[in-house]
ChimeraX commands (.cxc) that place a marker at each C-alpha (Angstrom):
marker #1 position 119.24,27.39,162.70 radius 0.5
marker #1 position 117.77,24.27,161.27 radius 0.5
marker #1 position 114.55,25.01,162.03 radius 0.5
marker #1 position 114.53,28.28,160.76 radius 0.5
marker #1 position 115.89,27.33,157.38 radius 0.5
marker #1 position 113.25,24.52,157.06 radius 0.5
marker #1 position 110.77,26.93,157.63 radius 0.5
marker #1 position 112.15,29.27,155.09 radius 0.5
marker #1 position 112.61,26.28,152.61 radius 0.5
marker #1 position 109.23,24.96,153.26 radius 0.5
marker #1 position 108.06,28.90,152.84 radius 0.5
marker #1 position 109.70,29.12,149.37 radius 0.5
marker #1 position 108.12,25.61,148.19 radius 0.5
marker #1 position 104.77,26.74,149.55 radius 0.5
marker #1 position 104.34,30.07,147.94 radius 0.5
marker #1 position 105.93,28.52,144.43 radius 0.5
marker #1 position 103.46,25.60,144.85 radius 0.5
marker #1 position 100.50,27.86,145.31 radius 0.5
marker #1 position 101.11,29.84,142.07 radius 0.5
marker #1 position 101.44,26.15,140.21 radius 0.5
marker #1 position 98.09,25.25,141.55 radius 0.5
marker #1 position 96.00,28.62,141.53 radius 0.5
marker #1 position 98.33,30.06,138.13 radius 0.5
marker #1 position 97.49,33.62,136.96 radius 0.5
marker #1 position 94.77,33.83,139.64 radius 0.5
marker #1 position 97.43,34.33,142.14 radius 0.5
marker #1 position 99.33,36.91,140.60 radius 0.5
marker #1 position 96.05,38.75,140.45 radius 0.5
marker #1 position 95.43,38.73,143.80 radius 0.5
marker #1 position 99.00,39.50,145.38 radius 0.5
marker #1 position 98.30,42.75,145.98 radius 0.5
marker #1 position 95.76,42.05,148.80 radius 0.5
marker #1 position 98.70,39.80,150.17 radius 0.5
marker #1 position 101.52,41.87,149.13 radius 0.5
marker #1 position 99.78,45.19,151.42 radius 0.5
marker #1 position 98.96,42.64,154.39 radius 0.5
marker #1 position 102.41,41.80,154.32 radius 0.5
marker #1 position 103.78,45.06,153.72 radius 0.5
marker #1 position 101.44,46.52,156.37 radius 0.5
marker #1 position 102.84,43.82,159.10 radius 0.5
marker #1 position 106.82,44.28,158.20 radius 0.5
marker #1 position 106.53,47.97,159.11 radius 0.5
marker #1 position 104.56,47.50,162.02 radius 0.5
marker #1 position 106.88,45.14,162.81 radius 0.5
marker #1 position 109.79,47.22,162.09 radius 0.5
marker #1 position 108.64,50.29,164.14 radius 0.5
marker #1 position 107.52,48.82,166.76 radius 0.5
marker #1 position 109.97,45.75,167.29 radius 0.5
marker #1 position 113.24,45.98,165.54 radius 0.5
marker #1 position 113.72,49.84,165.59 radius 0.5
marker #1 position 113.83,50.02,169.46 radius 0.5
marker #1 position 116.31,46.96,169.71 radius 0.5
marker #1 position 118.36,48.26,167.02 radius 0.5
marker #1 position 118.61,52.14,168.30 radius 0.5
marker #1 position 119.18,50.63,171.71 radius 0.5
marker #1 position 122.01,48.38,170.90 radius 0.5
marker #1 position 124.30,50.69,168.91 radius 0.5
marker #1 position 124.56,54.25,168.46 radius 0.5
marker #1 position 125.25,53.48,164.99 radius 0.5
marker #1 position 121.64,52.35,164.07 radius 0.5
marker #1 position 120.62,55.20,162.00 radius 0.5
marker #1 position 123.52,55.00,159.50 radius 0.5
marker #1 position 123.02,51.33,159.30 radius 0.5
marker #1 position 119.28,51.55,158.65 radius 0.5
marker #1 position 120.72,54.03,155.87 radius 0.5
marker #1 position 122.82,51.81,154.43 radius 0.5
marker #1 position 120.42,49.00,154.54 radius 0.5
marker #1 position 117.93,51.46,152.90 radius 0.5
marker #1 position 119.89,52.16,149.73 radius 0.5
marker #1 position 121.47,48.52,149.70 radius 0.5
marker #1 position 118.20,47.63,148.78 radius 0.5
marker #1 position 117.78,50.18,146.21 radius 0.5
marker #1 position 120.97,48.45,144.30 radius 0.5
marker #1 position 119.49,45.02,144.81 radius 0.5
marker #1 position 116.22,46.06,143.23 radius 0.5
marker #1 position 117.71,47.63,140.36 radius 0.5
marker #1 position 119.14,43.93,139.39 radius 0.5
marker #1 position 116.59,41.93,140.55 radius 0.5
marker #1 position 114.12,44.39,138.95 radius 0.5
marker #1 position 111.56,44.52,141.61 radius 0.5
marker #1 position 111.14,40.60,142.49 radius 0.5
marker #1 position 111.19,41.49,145.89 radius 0.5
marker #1 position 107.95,43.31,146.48 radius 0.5
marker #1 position 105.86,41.39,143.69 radius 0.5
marker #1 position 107.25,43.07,140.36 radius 0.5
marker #1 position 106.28,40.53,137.37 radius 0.5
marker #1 position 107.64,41.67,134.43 radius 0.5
marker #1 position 106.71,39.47,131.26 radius 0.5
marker #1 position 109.18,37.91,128.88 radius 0.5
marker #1 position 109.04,38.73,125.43 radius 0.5
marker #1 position 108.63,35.73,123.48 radius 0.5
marker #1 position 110.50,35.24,120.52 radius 0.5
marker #1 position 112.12,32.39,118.38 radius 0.5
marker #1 position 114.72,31.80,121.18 radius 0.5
marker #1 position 111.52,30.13,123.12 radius 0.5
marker #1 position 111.71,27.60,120.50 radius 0.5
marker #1 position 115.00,26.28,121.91 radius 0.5
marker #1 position 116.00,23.80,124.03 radius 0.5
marker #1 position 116.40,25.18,128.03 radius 0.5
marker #1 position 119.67,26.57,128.99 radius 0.5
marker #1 position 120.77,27.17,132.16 radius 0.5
marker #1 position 122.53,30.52,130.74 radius 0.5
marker #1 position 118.72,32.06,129.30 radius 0.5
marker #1 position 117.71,32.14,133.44 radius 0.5
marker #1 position 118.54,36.07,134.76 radius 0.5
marker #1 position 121.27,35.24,136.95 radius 0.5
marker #1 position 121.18,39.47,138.01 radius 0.5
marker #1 position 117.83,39.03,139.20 radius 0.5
marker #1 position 118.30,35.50,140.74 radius 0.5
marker #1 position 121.46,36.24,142.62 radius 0.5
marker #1 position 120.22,39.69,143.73 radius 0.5
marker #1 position 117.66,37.88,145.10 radius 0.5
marker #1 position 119.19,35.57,146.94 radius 0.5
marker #1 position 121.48,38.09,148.75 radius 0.5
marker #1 position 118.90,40.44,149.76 radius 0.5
marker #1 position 117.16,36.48,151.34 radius 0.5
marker #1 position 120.52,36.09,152.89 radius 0.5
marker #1 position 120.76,39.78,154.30 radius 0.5
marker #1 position 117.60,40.14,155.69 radius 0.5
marker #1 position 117.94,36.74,157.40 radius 0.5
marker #1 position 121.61,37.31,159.59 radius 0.5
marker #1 position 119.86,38.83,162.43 radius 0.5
marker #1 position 116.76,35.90,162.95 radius 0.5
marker #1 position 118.96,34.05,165.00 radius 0.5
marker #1 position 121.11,35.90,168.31 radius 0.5
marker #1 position 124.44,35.34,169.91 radius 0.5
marker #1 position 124.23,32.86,172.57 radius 0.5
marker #1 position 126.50,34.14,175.34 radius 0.5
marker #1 position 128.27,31.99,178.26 radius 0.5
marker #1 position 128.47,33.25,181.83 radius 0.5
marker #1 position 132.25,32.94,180.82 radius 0.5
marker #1 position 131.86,35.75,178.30 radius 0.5
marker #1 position 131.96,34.14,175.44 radius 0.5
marker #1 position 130.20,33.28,172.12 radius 0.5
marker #1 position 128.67,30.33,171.07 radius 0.5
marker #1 position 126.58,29.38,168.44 radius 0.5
marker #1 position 122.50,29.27,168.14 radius 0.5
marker #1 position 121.83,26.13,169.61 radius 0.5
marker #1 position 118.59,26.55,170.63 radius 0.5
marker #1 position 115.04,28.15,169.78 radius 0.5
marker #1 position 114.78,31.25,172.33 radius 0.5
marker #1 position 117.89,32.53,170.44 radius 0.5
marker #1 position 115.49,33.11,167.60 radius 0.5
marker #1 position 113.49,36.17,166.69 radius 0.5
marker #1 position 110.29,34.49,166.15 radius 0.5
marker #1 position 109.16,38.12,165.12 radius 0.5
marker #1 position 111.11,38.75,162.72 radius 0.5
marker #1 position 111.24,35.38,161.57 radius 0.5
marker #1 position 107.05,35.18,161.12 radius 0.5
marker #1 position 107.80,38.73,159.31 radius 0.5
marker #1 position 109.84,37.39,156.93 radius 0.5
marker #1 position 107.91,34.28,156.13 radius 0.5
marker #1 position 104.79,36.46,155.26 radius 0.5
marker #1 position 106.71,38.29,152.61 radius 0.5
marker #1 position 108.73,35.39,150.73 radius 0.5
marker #1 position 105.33,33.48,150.19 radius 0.5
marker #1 position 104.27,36.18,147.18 radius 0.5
marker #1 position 107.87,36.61,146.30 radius 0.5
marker #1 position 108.47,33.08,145.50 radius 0.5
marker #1 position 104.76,33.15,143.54 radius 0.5
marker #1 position 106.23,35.65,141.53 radius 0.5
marker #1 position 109.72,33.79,141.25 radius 0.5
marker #1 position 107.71,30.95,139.86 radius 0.5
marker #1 position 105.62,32.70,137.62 radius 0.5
marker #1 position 108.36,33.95,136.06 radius 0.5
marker #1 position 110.18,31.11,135.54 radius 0.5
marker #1 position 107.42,29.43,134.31 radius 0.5
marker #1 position 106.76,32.33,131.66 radius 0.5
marker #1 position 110.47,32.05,130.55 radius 0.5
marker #1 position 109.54,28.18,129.60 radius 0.5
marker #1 position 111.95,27.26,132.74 radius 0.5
marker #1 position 110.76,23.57,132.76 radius 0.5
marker #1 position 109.31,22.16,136.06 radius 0.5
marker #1 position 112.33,20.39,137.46 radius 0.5
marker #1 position 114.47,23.40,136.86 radius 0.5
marker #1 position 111.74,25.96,138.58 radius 0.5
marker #1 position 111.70,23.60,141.37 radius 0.5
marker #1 position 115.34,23.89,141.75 radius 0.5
marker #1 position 115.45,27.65,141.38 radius 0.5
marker #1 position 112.99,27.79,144.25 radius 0.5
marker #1 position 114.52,25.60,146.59 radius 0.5
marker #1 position 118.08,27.75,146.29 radius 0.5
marker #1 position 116.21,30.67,146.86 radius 0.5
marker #1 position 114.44,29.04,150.11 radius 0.5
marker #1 position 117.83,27.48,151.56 radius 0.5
marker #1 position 119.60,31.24,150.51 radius 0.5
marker #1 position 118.63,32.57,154.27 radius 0.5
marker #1 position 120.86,29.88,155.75 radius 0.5
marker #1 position 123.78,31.78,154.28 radius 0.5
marker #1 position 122.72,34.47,155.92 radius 0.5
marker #1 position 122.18,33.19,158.96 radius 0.5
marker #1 position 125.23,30.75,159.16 radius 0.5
marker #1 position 127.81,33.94,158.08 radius 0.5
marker #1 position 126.10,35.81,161.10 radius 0.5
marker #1 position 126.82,32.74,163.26 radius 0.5
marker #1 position 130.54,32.83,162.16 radius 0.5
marker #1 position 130.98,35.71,162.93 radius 0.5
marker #1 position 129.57,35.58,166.40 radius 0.5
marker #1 position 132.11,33.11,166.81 radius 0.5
marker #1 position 135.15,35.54,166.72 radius 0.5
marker #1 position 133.35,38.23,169.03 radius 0.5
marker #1 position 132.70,38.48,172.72 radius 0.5
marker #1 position 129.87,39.31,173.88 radius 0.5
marker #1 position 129.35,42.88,174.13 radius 0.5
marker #1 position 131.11,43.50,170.46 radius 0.5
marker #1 position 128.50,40.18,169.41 radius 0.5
marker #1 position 125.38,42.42,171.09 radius 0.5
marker #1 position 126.66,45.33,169.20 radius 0.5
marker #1 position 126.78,43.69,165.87 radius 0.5
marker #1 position 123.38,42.00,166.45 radius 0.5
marker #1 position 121.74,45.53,166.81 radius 0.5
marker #1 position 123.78,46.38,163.80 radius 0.5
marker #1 position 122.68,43.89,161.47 radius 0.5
marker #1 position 118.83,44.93,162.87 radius 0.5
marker #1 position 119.11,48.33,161.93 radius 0.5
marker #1 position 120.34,47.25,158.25 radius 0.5
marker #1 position 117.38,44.50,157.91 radius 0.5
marker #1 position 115.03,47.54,159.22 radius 0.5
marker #1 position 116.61,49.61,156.14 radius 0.5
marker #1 position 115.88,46.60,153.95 radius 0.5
marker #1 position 112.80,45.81,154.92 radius 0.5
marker #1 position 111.66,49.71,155.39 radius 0.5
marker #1 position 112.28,50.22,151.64 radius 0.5
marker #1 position 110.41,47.17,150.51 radius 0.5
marker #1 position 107.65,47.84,152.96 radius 0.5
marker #1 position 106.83,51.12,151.62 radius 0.5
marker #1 position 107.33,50.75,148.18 radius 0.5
marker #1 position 104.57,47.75,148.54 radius 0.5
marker #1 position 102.08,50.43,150.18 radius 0.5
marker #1 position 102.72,52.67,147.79 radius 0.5
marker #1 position 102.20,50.54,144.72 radius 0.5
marker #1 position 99.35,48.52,146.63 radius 0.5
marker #1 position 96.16,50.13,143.80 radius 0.5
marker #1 position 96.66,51.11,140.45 radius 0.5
marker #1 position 97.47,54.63,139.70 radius 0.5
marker #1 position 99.20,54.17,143.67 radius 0.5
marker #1 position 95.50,54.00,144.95 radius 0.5
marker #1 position 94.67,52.15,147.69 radius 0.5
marker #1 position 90.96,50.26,147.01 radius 0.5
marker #1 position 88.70,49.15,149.50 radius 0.5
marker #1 position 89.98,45.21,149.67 radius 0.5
marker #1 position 93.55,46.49,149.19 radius 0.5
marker #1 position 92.84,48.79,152.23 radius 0.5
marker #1 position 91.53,46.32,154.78 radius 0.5
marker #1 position 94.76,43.88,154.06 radius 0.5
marker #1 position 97.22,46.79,155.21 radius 0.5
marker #1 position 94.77,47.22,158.29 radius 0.5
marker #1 position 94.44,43.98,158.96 radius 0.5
marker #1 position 98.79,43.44,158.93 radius 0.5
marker #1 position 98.99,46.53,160.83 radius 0.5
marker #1 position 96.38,45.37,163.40 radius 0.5
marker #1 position 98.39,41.94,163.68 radius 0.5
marker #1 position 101.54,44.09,164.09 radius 0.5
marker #1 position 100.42,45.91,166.88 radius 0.5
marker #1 position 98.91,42.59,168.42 radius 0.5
marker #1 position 102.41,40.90,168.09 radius 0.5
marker #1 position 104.90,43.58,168.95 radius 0.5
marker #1 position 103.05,46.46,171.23 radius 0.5
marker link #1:1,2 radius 0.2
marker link #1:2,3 radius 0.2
marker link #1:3,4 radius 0.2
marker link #1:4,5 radius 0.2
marker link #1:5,6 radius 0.2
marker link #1:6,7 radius 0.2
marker link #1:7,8 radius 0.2
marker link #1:8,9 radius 0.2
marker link #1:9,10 radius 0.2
marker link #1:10,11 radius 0.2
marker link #1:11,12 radius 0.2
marker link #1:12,13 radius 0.2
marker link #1:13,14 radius 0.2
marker link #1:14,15 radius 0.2
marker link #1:15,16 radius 0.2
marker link #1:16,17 radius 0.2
marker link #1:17,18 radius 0.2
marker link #1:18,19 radius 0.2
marker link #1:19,20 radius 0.2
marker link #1:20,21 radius 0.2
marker link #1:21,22 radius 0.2
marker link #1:22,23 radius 0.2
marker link #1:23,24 radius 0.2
marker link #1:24,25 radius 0.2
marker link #1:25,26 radius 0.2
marker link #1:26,27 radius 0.2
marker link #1:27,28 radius 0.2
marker link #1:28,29 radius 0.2
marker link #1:29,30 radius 0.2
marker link #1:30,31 radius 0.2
marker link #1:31,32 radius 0.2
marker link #1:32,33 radius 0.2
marker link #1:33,34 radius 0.2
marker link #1:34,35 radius 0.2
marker link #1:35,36 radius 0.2
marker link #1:36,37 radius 0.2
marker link #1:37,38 radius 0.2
marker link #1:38,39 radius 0.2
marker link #1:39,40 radius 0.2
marker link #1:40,41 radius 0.2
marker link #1:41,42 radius 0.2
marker link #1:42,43 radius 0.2
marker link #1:43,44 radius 0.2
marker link #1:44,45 radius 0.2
marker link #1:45,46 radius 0.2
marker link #1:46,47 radius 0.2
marker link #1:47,48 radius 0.2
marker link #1:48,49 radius 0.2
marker link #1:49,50 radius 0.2
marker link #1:50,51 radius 0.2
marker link #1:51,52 radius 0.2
marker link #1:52,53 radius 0.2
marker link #1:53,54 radius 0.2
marker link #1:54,55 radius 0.2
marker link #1:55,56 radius 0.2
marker link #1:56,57 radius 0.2
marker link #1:57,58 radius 0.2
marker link #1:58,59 radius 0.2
marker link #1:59,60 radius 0.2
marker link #1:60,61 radius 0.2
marker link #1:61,62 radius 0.2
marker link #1:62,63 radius 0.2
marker link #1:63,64 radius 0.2
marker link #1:64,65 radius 0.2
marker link #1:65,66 radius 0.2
marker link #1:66,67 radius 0.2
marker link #1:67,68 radius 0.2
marker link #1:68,69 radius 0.2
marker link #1:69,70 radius 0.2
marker link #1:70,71 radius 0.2
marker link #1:71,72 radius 0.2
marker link #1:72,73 radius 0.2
marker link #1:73,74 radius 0.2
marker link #1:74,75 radius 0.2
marker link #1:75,76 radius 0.2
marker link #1:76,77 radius 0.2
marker link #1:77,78 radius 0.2
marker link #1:78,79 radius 0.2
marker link #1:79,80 radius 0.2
marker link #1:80,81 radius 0.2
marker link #1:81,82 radius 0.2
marker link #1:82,83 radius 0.2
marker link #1:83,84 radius 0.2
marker link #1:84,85 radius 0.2
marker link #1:85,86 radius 0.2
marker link #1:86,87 radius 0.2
marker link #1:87,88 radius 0.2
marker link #1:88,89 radius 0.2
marker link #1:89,90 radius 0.2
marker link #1:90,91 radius 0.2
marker link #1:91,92 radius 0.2
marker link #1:92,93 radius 0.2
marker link #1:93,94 radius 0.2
marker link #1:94,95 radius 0.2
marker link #1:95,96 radius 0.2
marker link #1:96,97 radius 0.2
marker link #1:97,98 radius 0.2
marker link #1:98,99 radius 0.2
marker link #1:99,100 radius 0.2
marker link #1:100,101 radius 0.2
marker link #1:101,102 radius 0.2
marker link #1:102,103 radius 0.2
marker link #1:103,104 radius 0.2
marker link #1:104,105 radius 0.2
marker link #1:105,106 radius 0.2
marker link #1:106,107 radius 0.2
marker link #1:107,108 radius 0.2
marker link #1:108,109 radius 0.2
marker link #1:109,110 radius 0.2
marker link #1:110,111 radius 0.2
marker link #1:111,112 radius 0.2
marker link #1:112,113 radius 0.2
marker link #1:113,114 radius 0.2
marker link #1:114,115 radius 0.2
marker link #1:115,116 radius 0.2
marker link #1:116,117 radius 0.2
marker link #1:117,118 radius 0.2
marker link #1:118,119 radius 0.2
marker link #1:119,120 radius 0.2
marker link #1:120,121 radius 0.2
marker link #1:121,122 radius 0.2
marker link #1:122,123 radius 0.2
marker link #1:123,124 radius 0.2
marker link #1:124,125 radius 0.2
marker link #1:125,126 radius 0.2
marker link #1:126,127 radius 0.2
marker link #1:127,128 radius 0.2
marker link #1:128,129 radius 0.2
marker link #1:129,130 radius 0.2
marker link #1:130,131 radius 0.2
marker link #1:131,132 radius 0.2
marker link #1:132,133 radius 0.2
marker link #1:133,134 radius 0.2
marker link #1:134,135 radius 0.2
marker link #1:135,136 radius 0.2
marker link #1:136,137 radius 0.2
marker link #1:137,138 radius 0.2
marker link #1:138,139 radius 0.2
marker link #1:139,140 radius 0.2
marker link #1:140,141 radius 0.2
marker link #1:141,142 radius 0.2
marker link #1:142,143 radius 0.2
marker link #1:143,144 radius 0.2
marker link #1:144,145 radius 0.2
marker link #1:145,146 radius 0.2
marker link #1:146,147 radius 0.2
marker link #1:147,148 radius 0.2
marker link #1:148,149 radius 0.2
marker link #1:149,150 radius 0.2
marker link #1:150,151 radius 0.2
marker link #1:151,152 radius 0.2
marker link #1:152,153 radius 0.2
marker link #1:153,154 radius 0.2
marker link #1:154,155 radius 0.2
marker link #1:155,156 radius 0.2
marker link #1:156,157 radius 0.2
marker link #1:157,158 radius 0.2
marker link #1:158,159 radius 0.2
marker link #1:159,160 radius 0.2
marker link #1:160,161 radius 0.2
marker link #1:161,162 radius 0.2
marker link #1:162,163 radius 0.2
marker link #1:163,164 radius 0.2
marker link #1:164,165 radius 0.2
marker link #1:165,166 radius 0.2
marker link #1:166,167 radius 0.2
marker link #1:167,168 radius 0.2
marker link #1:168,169 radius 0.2
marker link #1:169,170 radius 0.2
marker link #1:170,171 radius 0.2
marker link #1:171,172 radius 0.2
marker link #1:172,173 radius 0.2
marker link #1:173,174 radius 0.2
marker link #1:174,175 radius 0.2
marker link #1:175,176 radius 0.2
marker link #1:176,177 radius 0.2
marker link #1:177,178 radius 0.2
marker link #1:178,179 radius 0.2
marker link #1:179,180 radius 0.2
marker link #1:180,181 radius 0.2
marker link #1:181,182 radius 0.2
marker link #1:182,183 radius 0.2
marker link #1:183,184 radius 0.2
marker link #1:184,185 radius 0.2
marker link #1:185,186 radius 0.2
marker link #1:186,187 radius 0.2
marker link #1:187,188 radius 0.2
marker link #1:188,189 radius 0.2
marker link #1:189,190 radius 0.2
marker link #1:190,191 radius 0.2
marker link #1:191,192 radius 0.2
marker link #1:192,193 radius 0.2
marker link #1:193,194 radius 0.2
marker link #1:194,195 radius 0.2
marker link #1:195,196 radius 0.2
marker link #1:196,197 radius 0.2
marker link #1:197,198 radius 0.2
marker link #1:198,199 radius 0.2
marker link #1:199,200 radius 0.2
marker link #1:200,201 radius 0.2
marker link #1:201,202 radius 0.2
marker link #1:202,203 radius 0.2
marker link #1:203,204 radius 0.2
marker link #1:204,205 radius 0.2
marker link #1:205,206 radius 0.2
marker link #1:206,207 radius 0.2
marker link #1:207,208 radius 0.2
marker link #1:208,209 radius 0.2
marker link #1:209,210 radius 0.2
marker link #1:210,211 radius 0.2
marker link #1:211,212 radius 0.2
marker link #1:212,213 radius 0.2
marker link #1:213,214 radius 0.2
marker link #1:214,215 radius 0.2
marker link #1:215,216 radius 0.2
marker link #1:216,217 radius 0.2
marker link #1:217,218 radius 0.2
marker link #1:218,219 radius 0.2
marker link #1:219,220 radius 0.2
marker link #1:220,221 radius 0.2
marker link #1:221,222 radius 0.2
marker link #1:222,223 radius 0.2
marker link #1:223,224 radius 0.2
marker link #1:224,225 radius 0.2
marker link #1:225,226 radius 0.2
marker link #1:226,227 radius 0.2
marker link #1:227,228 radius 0.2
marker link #1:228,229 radius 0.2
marker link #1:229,230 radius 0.2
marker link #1:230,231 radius 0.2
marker link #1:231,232 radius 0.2
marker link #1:232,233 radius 0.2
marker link #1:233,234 radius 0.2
marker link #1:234,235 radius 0.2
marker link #1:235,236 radius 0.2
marker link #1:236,237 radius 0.2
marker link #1:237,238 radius 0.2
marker link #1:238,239 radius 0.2
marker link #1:239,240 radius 0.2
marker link #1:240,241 radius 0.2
marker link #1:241,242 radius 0.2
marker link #1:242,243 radius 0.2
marker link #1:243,244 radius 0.2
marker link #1:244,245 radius 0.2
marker link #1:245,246 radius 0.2
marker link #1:246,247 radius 0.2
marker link #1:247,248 radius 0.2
marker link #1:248,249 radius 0.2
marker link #1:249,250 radius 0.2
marker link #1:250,251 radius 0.2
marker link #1:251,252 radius 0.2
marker link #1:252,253 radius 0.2
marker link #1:253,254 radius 0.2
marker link #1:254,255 radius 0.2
marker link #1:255,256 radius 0.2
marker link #1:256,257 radius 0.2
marker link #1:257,258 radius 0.2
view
């Protein structure tokens, strides 16, 4: 679990660092890395967590449901954040003002956070005893490196958005920076409740629940995935650089997981 929190911490700090040092030029340019990473979560969704999920539980297309419209809720608060929605503040005299923590949007912040946390539970597995028994991810073939690489590739442009906009709000620097780094260290939550409840499971329940929490990350990630694609040109148009990014994730996907 340590290691994949620093690698979702260092993630975050990465992808807010690169929109500090390449500014509006990045934002330009996420849709080429917005449809590569699009591209690769569903390929990795189809043709990795789907089969797991479906063959774990019988519940798997409810949950992938559930995760589907969860996701729907947590955009309408966060108001897109998630798959590279910048929406520009409208400057007024309140700019003028000294920084508050209360002017940040806590809706959009927190929203975000949870969906990090959600889509992060199932990264690391139950570790199971020839006793029967739970114990907690201790070591790094309990992680799903696939999912794990998955998710990396899409918080990089989401935390170049989460500092642009911060930035654009007059956040100052320190404060951004702290924003960021609770937003990298939000898929330990995730991750840690999963663990916990491992911990009160044995192990066919703690297999069962695994696939679970797949299918609702499939959901999550299905629903971002898409509506990236979609959106990926202007007027929902793919263009020819735009085009070879979701080819290129897709032919990484297959390389990865078929």
């Amino acid at each position: 679990m340590f290691l994949t929190t620093a690698l979702f911490l260092a993630t975050a700090v990465f992808g807010g660092g690169l929109f500090v040092l390449v500014g509006k030029r990045g934002i330009d340019n996420l849709g080429l890395i917005l449809s590569f990473g699009g591209a690769f979560i569903i390929a990795m969704c189809f043709l990795h967590m789907v089969p797991e999920a479906f063959a774990g539980t019988s519940s798997a297309g409810l949950c992938v449901l559930a995760g589907f419209l969860l996701q729907g809720l947590l955009e309408f608060l966060s108001q897109g954040v998630e798959h590279g929605h910048f929406h520009a503040h409208k400057h007024g005299p309140e700019c003028e003002t000294p920084f508050s923590w209360k002017q940040l949007p806590w809706a959009a912040l927190l929203s975000l956070g949870l969906h990090a946390a959600l889509e992060s539970m199932p990264v690391i597995g139950p570790h199971v005893h020839h006793e029967g028994l739970v114990h907690g991810p201790l070591s790094m073939d309990l992680i799903d490196w696939g999912l794990a690489v998955g998710l990396i590739l899409h918080k990089v442009p989401v935390a170049m958005v989460l500092m642009a906009m911060m930035l654009e709000r007059h956040v100052p620097m320190r404060a951004a920076w702290i924003v960021l780094v609770a937003f990298g260290m939000s898929p330990a939550l995730g991750m840690l409740s999963a663990d916990m409840v491992y911990h009160t499971l044995d192990a066919r329940t703690a297999v069962e629940f695994t696939s679970m929490l797949q299918a609702v990350v499939v959901g999550i990630l299905l629903h971002i995935g898409t509506t990236v694609l979609f959106e990926a040109g202007e007027g929902h148009a793919f263009n020819k650089a735009k085009f070879a990014a979701t080819c290129v994730g897709l032919g990484l996907g297959l390389l990865a997981f078929a």
